[in-house]
MARBA-3410 file (N, C-alpha, C, O; in Angstrom, 1 decimal):
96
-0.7,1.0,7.5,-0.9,2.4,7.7,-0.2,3.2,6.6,0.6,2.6,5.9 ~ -0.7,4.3,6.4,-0.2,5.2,5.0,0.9,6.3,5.9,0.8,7.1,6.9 ~ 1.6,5.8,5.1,3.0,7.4,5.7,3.3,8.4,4.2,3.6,7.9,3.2 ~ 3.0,9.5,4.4,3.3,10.9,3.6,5.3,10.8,3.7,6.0,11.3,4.5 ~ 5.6,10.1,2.6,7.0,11.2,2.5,7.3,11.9,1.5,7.4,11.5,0.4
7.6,13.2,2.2,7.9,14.3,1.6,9.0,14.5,1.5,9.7,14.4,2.5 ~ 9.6,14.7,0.4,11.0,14.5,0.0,11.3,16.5,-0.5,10.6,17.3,-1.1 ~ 12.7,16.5,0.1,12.7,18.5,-0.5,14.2,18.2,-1.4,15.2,17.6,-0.9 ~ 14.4,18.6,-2.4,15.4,18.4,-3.4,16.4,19.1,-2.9,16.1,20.1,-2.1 ~ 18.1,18.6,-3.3,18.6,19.9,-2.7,19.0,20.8,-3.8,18.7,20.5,-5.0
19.7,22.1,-3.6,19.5,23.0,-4.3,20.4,22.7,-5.8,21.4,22.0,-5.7 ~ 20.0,23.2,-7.0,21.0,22.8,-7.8,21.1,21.4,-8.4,22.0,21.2,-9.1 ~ 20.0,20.4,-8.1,20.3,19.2,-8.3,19.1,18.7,-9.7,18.9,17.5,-10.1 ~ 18.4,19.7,-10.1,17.3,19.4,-11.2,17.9,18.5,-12.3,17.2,17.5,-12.5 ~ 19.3,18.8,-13.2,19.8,18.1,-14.0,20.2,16.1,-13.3,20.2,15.0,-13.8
20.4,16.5,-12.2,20.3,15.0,-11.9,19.1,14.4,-11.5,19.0,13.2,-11.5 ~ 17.9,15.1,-11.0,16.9,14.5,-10.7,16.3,14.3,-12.4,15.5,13.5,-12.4 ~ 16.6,15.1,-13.8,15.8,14.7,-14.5,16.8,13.5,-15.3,16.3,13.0,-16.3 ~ 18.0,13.1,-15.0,19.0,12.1,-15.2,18.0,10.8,-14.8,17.4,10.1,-15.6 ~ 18.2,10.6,-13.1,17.4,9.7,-12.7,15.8,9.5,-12.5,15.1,8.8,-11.6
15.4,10.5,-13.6,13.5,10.2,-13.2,13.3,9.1,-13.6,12.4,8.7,-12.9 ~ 13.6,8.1,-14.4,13.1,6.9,-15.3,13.4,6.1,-14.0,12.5,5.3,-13.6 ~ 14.8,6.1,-13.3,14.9,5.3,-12.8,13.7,5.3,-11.1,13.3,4.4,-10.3 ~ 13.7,6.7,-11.1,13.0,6.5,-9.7,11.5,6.0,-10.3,10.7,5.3,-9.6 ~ 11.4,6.5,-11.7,9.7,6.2,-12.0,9.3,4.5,-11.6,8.3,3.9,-11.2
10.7,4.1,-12.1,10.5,2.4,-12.2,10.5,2.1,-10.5,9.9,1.1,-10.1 ~ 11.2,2.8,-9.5,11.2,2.5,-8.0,9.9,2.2,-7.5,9.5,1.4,-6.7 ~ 9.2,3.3,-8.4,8.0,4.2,-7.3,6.9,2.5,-7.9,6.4,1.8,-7.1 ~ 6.8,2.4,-9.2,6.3,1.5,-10.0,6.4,0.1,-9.1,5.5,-0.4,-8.5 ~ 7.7,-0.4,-9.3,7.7,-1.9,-8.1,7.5,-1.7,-7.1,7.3,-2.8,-6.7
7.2,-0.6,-5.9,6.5,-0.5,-4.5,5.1,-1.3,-4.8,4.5,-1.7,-3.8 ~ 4.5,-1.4,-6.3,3.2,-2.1,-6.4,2.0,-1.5,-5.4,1.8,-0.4,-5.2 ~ 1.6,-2.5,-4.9,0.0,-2.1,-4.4,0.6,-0.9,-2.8,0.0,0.1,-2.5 ~ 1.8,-1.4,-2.2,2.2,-0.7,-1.4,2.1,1.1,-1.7,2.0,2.0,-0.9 ~ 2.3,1.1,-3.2,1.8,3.0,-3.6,0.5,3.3,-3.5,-0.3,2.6,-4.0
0.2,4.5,-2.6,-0.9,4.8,-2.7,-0.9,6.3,-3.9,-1.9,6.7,-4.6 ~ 0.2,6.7,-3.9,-0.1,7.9,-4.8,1.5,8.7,-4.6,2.2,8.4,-3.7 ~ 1.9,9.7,-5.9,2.9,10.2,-5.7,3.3,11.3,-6.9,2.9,11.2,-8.1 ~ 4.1,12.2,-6.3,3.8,13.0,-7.5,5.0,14.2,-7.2,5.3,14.4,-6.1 ~ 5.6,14.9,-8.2,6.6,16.6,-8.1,5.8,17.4,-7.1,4.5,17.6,-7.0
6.8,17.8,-6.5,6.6,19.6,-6.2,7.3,20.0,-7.4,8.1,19.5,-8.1 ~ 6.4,21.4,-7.4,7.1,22.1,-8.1,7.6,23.6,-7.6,7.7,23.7,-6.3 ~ 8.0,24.6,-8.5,8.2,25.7,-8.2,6.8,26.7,-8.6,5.7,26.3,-9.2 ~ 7.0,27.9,-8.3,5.4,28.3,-8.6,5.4,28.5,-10.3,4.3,29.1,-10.5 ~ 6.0,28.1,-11.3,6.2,28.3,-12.5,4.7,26.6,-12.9,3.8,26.5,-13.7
5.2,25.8,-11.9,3.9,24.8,-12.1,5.0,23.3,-13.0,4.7,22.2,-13.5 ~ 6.0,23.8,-12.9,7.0,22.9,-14.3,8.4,22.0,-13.6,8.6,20.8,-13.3 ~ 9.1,23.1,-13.6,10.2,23.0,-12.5,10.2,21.8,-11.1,9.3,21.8,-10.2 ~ 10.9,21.2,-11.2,10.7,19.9,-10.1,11.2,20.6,-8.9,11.7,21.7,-9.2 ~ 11.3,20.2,-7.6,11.9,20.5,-6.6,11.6,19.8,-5.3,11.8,20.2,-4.1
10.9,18.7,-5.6,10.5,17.5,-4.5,9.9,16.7,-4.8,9.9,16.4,-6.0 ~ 9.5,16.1,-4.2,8.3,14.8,-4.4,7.4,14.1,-3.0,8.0,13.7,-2.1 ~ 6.2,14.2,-3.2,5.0,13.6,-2.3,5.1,12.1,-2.7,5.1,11.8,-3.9 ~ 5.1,11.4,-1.9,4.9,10.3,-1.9,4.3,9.3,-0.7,4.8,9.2,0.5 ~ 3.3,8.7,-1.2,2.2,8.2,0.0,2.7,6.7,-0.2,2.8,6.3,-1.3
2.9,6.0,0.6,2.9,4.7,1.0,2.2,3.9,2.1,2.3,4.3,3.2 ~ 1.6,2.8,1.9,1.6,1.5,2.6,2.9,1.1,3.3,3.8,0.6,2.7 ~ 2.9,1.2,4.6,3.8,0.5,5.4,3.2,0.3,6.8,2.3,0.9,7.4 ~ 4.2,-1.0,7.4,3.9,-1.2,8.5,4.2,-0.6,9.7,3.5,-0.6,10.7 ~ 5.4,0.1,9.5,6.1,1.2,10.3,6.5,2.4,9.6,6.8,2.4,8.4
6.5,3.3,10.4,7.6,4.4,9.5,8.7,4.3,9.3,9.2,4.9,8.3 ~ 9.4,3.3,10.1,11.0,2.9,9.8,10.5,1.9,8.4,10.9,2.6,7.4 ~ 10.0,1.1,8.1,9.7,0.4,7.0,9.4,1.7,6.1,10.3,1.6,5.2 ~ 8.9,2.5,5.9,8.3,3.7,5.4,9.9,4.1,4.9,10.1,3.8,3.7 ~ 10.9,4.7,5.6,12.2,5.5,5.1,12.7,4.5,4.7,13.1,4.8,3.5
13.2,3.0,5.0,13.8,2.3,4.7,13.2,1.9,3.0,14.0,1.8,2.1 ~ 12.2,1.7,2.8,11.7,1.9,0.8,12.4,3.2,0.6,13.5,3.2,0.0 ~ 11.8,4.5,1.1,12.1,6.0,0.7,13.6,6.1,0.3,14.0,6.9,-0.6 ~ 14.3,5.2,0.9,15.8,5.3,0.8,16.8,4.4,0.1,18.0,4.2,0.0 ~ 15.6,3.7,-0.5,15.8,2.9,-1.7,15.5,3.6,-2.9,15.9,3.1,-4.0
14.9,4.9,-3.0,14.7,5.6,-4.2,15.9,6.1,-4.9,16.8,6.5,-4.3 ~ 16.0,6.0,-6.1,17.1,6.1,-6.6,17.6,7.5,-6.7,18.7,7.9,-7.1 ~ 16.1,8.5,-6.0,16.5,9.9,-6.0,17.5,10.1,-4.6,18.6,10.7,-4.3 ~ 17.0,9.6,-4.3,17.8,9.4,-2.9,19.0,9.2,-2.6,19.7,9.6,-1.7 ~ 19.3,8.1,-3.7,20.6,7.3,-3.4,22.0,7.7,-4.3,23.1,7.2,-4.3
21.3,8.9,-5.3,22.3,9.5,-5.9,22.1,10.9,-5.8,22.4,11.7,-6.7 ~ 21.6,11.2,-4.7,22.1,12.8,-3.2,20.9,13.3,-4.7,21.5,14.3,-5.2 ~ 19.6,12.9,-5.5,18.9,14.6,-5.6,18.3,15.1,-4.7,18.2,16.3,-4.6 ~ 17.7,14.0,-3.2,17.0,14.8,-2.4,18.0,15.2,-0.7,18.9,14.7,-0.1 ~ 17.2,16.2,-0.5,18.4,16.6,0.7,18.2,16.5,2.3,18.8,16.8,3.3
16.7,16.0,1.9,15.8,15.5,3.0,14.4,15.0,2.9,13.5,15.7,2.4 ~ 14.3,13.7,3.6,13.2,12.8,3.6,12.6,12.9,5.0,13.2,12.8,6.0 ~ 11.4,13.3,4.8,10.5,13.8,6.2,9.4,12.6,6.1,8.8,12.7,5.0 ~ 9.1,11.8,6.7,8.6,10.4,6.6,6.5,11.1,8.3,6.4,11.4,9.5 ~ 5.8,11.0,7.5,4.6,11.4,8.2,3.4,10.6,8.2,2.6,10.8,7.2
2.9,9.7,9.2,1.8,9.0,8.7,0.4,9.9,8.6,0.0,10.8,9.3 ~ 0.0,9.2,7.8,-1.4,10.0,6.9,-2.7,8.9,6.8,-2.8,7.7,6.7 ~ -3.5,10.2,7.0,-5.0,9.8,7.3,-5.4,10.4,6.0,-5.4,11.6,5.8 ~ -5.9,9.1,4.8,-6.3,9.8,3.7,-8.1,9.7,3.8,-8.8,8.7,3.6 ~ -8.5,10.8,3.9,-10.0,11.4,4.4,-11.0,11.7,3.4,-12.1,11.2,3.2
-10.4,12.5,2.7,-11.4,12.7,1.6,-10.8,12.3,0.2,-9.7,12.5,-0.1 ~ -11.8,11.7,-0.7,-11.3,11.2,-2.5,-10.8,10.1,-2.5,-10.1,9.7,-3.4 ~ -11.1,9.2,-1.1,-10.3,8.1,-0.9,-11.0,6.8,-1.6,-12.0,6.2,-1.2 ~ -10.0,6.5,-2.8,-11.6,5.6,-4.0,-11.4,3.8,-3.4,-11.4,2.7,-4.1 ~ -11.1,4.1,-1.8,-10.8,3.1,-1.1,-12.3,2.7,-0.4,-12.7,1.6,-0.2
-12.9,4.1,-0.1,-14.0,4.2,0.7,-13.1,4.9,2.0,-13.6,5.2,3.1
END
């Protein structure tokens, strides 16, 4: 099943989330075939980070937070809450 986690930055934390992007990039990268897709929020400027969408392959949602909380945004306090949502991906899905 695909879980949506939506990650919301906490305030003030941009210099460390752009500290550890390389490292979360390589996180999101070894999840392998388990990613289905993932990407910033931003601010309305279109630039500015302040979250992250992230779709995954898991078997449970607890499996789902338990990766999410291996992110290294995670684990060095940039994000200030992980909202873990399973997802019906419907349309553009180059899955069929």
């Amino acid at each position: 099943m695909l879980y949506a986690v939506i990650c919301t930055d906490k305030p003030g934390s941009l210099p460390l989330r752009q500290e550890k992007r390389p490292d979360h990039l390589a996180h999101l990268q070894g999840l392998g075939d388990k990613l289905a897709l993932a990407g910033p929020f931003t601010e309305d400027d279109g630039v500015t980070m302040n979250g992250s969408l992230v779709v995954i392959e898991a078997e449970s949602a607890e499996e789902a937070r338990a990766l999410a909380e291996k992110d290294p945004f995670f684990v060095h306090g940039v994000f200030e809450k992980i909202e873990i949502r399973p997802w019906k991906w419907t349309l553009n899905n180059p899955n069929g």
